[in-house]
N, C-alpha and C positions, 0 to 999 in steps of 0.2 A: 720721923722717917726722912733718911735723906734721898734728893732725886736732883738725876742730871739727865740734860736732855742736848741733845747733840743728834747732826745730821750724818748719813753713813757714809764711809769712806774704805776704801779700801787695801787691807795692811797697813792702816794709819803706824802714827809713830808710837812709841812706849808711851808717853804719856795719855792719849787717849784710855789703853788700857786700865791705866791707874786712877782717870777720872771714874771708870765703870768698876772699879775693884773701889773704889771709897763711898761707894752711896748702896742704897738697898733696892734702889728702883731704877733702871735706867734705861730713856723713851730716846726710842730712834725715829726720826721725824721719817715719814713716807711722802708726804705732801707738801715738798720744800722743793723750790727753783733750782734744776740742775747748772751750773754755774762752770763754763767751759773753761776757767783757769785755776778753774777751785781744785780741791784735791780728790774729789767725790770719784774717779772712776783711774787714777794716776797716785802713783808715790817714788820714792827715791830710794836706789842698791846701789850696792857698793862694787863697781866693779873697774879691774887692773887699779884699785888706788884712787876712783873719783867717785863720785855722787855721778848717777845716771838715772835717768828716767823710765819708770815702765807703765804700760797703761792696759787698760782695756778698751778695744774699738765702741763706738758706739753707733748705734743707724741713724743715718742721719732725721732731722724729724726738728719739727717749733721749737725755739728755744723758750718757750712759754711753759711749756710742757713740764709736771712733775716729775721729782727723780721718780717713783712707782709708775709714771706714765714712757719712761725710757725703755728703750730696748739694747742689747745688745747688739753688734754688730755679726750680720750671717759670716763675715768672713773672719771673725777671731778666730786663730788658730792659737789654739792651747796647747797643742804640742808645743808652739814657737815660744810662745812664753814661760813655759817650764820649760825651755833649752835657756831660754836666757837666766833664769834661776840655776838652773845647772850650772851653766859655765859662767858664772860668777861667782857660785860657792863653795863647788866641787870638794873643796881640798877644806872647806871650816869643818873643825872639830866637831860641830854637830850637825852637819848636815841631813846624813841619812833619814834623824826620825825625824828634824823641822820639813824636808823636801814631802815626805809622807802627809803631814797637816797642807802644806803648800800644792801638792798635787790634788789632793782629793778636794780641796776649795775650787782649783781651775776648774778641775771637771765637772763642777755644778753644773749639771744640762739645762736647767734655767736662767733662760734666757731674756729675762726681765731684770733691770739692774738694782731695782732696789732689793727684789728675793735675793740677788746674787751676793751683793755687799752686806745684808741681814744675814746669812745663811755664811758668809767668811767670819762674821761679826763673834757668831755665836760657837764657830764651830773654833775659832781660835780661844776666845775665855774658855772652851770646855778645855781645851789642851792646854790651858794656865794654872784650873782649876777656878776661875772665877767664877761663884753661885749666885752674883747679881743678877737680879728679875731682871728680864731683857722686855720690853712692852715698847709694839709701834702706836705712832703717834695718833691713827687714824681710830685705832679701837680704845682710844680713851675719850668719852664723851663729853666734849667741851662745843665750843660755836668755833668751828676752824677757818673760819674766815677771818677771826681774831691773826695783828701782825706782830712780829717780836714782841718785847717785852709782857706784852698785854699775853700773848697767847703763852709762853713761858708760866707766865702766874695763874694762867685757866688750869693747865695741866697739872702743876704744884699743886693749886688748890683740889684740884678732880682726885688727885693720887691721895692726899691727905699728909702733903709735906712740911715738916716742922724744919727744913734747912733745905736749899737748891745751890749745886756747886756747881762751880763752871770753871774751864778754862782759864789761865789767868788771863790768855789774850783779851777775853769779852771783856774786860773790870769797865772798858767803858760803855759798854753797849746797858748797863743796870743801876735804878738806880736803889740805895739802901734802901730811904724809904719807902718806895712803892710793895716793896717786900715785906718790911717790917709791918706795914700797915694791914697786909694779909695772915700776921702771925708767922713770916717766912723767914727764918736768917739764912742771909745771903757770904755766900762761902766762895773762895778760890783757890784752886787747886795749881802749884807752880812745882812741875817738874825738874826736878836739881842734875847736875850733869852725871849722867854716869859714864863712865870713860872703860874701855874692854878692848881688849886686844885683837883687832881685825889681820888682814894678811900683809901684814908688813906697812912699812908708809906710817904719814901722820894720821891722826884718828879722826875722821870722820863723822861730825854726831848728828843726832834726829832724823836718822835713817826710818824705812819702815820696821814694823815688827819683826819683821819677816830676818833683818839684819840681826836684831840683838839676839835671836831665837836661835843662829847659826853659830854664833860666835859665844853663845853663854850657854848653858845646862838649866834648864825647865827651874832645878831648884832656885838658881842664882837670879833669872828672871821674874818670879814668884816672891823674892827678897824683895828684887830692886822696886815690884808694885807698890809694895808698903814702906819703904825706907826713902827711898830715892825723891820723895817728894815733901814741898811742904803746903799747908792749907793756911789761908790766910782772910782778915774780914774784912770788910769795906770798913775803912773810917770816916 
């Protein structure tokens, strides 16, 4: 059984997706440090021709605090950020039915950040067609006071994983053997460039999903999860 295990973010970019479309089991941490530069509640659109920023507000509150212990912000307007998706994609060839998946994610009335990133997470793979098991980290019974690497191989082990893939960025954060010695092979996943015609301009890449999803057709997005990457081992 293969498992990745990754904290939640929101409209992360294509290759996230393609980490959770290449394993059988894939755990989203609920009990992980929300990190205010990290990408956990922000990502990047394409708008007039540049990479911009959008987020979601958050209330203010400890930075100790887990993302499951976050709240939303009382004053997000969701209207305002589905105007900014509008008037950045208005005119992409696919707009209509990606705005539809992208509206009905805003208006998640949960107001808890990790539901709300869980709940965009799952409702985006259903509109890819990805049927990878989605399991948080909390309802799998391990000792979670366990840190990195260690807690990684608790879960691996808990799930009954014969291979744990990750991102390539992490290749340093693992070591082979600590995996091989659990009966684990350890695997990475390197997403390759795909390049798609945006609105005019130079092209722009590792946008959120939410980009490729505007500008490509469900089929072509669905291709690029499985072609567009390659998987690679620790030597």
């Amino acid at each position: 059984m293969k498992i990745a295990i990754m904290q939640p973010y929101f409209f992360p970019y294509i290759g996230y997706f393609q980490l959770i479309k290449s394993v059988d089991v894939f755990v989203v941490y609920d009990n992980i440090k929300y990190t205010k530069k990290g990408w956990i509640n922000r990502n990047r659109m394409l708008q007039n021709g540049k990479d911009v920023m959008f987020s979601i507000p958050l209330k203010n509150d400890s930075d100790s605090l887990d993302v499951c212990e976050r709240e939303l912000s009382t004053d997000f307007n969701r209207d305002k950020l589905l105007n900014q998706f509008k008037g950045a994609y208005r005119f992409a060839p696919y707009f209509e039915q990606t705005f539809l998946l992208v509206e009905s994610i805003v208006r998640c009335e949960d107001n808890n950040l990790f539901r709300f990133l869980h709940n965009s997470i799952v409702a985006t793979c259903n509109y890819l067609d990805i049927d990878t098991e989605i399991k948080i980290s909390t309802e799998v019974t391990i000792d979670h006071n366990l840190k990195s690497q260690d807690k990684v191989i608790a879960l691996c082990e808990a799930l009954g994983a014969s291979a744990y893939i990750n991102a390539i960025g992490g290749i340093e954060l693992y070591s082979k053997e600590a995996f091989s010695n659990k009966g684990i092979d350890l695997k990475f996943i390197k997403s390759m460039p795909f390049e798609y015609t945006q609105l005019g301009g130079e092209f722009v890449p590792w946008l959120s999903i939410i980009d490729v999803m505007m500008f490509n057709s469900v089929t072509m997005v669905k291709e690029c999860l499985i072609q567009s990457l390659s998987l690679q081992r620790v030597r």
